[in-house]
LUMTORKOL-967492 format. One record per residue (C-alpha): residue number from 0; x, y, z. Coordinates in Angstrom, 2 decimals, padded with zeros to 5 digits, m for minus. Layout:
N
NODE  num        u        v        w
NODE  NUM        X        Y        Z
...
This chain:
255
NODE  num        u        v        w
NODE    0   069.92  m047.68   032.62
NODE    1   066.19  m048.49   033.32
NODE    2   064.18  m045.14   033.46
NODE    3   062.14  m045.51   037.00
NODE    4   058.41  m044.85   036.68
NODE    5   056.56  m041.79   037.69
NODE    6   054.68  m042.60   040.87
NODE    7   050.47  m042.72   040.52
NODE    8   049.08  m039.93   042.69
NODE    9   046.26  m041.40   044.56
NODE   10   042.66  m040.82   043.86
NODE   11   041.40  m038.84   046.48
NODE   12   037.59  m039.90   046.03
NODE   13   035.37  m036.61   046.01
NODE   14   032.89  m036.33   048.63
NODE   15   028.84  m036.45   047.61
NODE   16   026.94  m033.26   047.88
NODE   17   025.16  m032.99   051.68
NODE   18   021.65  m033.45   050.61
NODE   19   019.27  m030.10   051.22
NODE   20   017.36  m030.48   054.26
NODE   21   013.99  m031.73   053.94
NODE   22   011.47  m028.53   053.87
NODE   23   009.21  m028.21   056.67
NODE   24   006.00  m027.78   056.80
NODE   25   003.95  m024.91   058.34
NODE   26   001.83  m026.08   060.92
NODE   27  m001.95  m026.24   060.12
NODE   28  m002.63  m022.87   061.75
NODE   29   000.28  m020.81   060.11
NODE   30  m000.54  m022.24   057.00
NODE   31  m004.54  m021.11   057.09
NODE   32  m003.12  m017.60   058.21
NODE   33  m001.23  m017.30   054.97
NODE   34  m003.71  m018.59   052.65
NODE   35  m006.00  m016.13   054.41
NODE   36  m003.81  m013.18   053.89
NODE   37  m003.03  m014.60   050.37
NODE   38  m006.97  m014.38   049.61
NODE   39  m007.20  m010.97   050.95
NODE   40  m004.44  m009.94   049.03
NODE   41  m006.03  m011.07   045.93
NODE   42  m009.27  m009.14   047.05
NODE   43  m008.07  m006.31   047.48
NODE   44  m006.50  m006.41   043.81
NODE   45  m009.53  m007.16   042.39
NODE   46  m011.44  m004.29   044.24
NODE   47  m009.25  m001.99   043.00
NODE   48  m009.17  m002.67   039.78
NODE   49  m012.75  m003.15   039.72
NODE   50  m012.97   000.56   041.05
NODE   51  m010.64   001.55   037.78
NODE   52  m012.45   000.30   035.65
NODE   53  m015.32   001.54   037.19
NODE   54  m014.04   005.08   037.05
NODE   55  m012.72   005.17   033.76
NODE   56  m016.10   004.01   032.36
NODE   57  m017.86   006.74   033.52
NODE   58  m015.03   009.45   032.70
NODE   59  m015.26   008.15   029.13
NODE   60  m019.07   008.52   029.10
NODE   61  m018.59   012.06   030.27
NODE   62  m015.76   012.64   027.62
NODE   63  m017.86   010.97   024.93
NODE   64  m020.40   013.67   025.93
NODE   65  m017.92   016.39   026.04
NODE   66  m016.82   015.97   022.42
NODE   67  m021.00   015.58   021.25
NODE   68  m021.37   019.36   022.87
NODE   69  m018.13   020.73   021.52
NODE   70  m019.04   019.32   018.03
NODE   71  m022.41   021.21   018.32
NODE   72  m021.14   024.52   019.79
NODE   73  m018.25   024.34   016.82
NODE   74  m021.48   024.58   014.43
NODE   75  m022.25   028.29   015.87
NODE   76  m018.71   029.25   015.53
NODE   77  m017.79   028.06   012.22
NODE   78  m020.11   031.17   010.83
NODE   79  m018.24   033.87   009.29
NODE   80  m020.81   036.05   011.09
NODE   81  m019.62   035.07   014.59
NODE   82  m015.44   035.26   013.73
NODE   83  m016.32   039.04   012.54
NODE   84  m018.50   039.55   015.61
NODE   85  m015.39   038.46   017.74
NODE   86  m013.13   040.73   015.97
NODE   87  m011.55   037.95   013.58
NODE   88  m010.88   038.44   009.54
NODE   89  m012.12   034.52   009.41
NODE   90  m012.82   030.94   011.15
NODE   91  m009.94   029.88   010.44
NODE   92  m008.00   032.41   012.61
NODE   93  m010.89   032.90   015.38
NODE   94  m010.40   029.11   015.70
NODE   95  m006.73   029.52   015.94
NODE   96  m006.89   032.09   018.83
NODE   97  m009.57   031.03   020.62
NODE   98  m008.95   027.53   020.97
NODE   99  m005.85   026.29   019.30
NODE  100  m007.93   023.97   016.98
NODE  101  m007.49   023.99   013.05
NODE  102  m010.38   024.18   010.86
NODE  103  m009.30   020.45   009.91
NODE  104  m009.90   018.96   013.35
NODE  105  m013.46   021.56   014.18
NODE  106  m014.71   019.66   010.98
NODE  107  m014.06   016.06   012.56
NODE  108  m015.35   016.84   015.98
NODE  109  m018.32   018.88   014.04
NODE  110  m018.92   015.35   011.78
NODE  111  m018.37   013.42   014.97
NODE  112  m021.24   015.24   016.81
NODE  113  m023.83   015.30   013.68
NODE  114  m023.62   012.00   012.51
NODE  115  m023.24   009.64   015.65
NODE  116  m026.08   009.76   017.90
NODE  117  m025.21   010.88   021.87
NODE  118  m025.78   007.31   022.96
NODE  119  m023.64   005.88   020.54
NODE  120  m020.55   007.52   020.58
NODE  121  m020.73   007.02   024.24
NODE  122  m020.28   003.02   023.15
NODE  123  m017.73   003.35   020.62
NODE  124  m015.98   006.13   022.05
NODE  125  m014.16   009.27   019.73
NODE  126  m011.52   007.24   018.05
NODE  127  m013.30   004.05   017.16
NODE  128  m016.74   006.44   015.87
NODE  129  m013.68   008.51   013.54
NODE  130  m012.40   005.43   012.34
NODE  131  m016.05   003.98   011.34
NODE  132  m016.89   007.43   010.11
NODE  133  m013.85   007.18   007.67
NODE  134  m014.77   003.64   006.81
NODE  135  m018.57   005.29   006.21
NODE  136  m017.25   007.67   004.00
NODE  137  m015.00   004.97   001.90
NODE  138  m017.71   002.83   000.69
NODE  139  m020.03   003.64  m002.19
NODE  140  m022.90   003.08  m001.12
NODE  141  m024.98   005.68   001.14
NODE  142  m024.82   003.87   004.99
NODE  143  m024.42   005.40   008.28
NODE  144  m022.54   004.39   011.38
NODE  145  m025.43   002.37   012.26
NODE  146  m025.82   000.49   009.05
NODE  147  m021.98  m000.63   009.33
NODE  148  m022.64  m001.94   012.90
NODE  149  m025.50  m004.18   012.18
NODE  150  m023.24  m007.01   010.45
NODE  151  m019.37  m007.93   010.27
NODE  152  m017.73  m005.57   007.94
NODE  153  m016.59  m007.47   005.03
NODE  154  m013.21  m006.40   004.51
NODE  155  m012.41  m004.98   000.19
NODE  156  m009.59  m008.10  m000.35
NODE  157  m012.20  m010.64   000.96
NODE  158  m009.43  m011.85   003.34
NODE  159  m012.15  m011.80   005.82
NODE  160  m014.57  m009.62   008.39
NODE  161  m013.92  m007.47   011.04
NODE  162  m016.67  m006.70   013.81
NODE  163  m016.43  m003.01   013.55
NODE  164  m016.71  m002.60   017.73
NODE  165  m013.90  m004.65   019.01
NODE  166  m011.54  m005.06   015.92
NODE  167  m008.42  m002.45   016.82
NODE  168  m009.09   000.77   015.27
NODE  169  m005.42   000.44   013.17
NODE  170  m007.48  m002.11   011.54
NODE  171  m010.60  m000.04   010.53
NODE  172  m008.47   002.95   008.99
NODE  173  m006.79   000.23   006.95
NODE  174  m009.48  m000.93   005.72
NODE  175  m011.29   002.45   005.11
NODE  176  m007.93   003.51   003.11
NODE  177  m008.00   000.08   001.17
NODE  178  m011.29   000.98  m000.42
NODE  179  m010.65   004.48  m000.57
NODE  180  m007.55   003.31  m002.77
NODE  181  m010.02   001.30  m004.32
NODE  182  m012.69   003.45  m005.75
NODE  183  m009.98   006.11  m005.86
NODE  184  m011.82   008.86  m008.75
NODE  185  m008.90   009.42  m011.79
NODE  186  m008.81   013.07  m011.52
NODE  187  m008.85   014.62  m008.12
NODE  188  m011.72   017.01  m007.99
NODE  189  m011.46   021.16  m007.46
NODE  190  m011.61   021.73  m003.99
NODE  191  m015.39   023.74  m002.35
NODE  192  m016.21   023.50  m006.59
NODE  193  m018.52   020.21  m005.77
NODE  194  m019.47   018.19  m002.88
NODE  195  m017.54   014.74  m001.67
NODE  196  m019.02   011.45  m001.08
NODE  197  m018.66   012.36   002.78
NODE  198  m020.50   015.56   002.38
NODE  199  m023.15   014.09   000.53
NODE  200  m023.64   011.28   002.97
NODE  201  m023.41   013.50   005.93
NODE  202  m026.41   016.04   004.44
NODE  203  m028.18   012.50   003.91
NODE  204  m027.76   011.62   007.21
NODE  205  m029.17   014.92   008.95
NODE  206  m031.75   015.62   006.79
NODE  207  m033.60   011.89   007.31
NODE  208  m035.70   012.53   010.14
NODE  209  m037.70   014.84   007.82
NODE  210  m037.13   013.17   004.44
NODE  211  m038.10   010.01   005.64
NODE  212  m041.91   010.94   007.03
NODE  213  m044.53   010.32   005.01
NODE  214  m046.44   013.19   005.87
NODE  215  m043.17   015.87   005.06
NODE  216  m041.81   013.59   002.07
NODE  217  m041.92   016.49  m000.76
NODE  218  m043.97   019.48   001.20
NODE  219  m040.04   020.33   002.97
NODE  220  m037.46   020.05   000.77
NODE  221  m033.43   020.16   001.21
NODE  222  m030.77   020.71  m001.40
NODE  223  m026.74   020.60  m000.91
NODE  224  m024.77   023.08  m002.93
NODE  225  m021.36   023.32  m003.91
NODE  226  m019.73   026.29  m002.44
NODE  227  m016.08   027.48  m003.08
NODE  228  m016.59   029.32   000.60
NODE  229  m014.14   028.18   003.60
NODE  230  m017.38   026.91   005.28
NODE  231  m017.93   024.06   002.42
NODE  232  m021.21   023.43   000.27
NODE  233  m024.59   024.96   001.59
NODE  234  m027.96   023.42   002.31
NODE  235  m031.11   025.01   000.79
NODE  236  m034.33   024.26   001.95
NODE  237  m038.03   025.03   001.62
NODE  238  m040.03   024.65   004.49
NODE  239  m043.46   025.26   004.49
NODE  240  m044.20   028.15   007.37
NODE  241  m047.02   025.87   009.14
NODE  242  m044.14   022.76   009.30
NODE  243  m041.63   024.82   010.30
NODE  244  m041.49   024.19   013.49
NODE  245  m042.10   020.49   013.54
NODE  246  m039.01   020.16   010.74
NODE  247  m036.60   022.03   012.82
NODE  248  m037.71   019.56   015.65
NODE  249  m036.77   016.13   013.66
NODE  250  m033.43   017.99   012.46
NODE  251  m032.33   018.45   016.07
NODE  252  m034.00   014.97   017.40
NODE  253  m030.50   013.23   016.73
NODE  254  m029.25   015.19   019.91
């Protein structure tokens, strides 16, 4: 017996998407009135952010300035003299109660504010003058700030240069700790029994204006000594009476 055949199901043929209407466009006048509110959209934007920058410009000025006078008033309070005044047994603790700073971070802000000029560390701001500081204090030979700024900073693996005001500060330390890791010294040295390579560079660097005219080149004379004190090594001078006045004028000029 003959098997009968399955019947074909007609092919129901599938109907073709209904094309998207065409888009319209504005007319003329609609279309200028959106542009028009487009552009003053953008304007606005740009004003404001303008105006942002603006602001925070000046506020960092004003903070830049803020951490040059704290730096200088921390001089007159890291005296012994002053803490005992106060009613403190040290610096360490008038600093403490006072202000909630360590003795660690018055030093910084104290460096900051006697061996960047005003104007300066206005332009770089705190963090990026720190970070060239450190980098300052890495290398062996005796430059300033200002002699690291003059020229790309050749970096210790001579993988290449960095321009010491826009490279990212991350970038600075690293290199700073690459040549400290360099040049590291065998033993590590007695702590207030003799003066670092940062001391050393910052006495350098405030006793110049004097040291370096011709007319008080060996009649005032500056020494830094070791101290094992909490305040750190001690600078002793002899000024002649008559110059006096004129060498305390060039040691302050930096303000």
């Amino acid at each position: 017996m003959a098997t009968p055949r399955a019947k074909k199901q007609p092919v129901i043929p599938r109907s073709k998407p209904a094309a998207a209407p065409a888009k319209r466009k504005l007319p003329a006048a609609l279309e200028r009135r959106a542009r028009a509110l487009h552009d003053a959209a953008q304007a606005r934007l740009v004003e404001q952010g303008r105006e942002a920058i603006a602001l925070i410009r000046a506020r960092r000025e004003a903070i830049a300035d803020d951490y040059f006078d704290v730096g200088h008033a921390l001089i007159t309070l890291k005296n012994t003299a002053v803490a005992l005044a106060l009613g403190y047994d040290d610096v360490a603790t008038m600093l403490r109660a006072e202000l909630d700073l360590s003795v660690d971070t018055a030093h910084k802000l104290i460096e900051l504010a006697t061996r960047v000029d005003r104007s300066l560390l206005r332009e770089l701001q705190q963090e990026r003058a720190a970070a060239i500081l450190a980098l300052v204090d890495a290398t062996p030979a005796d430059d300033t700030v200002e002699d690291l700024l003059r020229a790309p900073f050749a970096l210790p693996d001579r993988s290449g240069v960095l321009d010491l005001r826009t490279a990212p500060i991350a970038a600075i330390k690293s290199a700073a700790r690459a040549i400290r890791q360099l040049h590291a010294p065998a033993a590590k040295r007695s702590e207030g029994f003799t003066t670092t390579p940062a001391e050393r560079k910052a006495f350098a660097a405030l006793v110049a204006p004097v040291t370096k005219r011709a007319s008080l080149r060996g009649v005032a004379t500056f020494k830094l000594v070791a101290s094992r004190g909490e305040h750190g090594p001690l600078v002793e001078s002899r000024i002649p009476l008559r110059d006096f006045e004129r060498v305390t004028a060039l040691l302050h000029q930096r303000r």
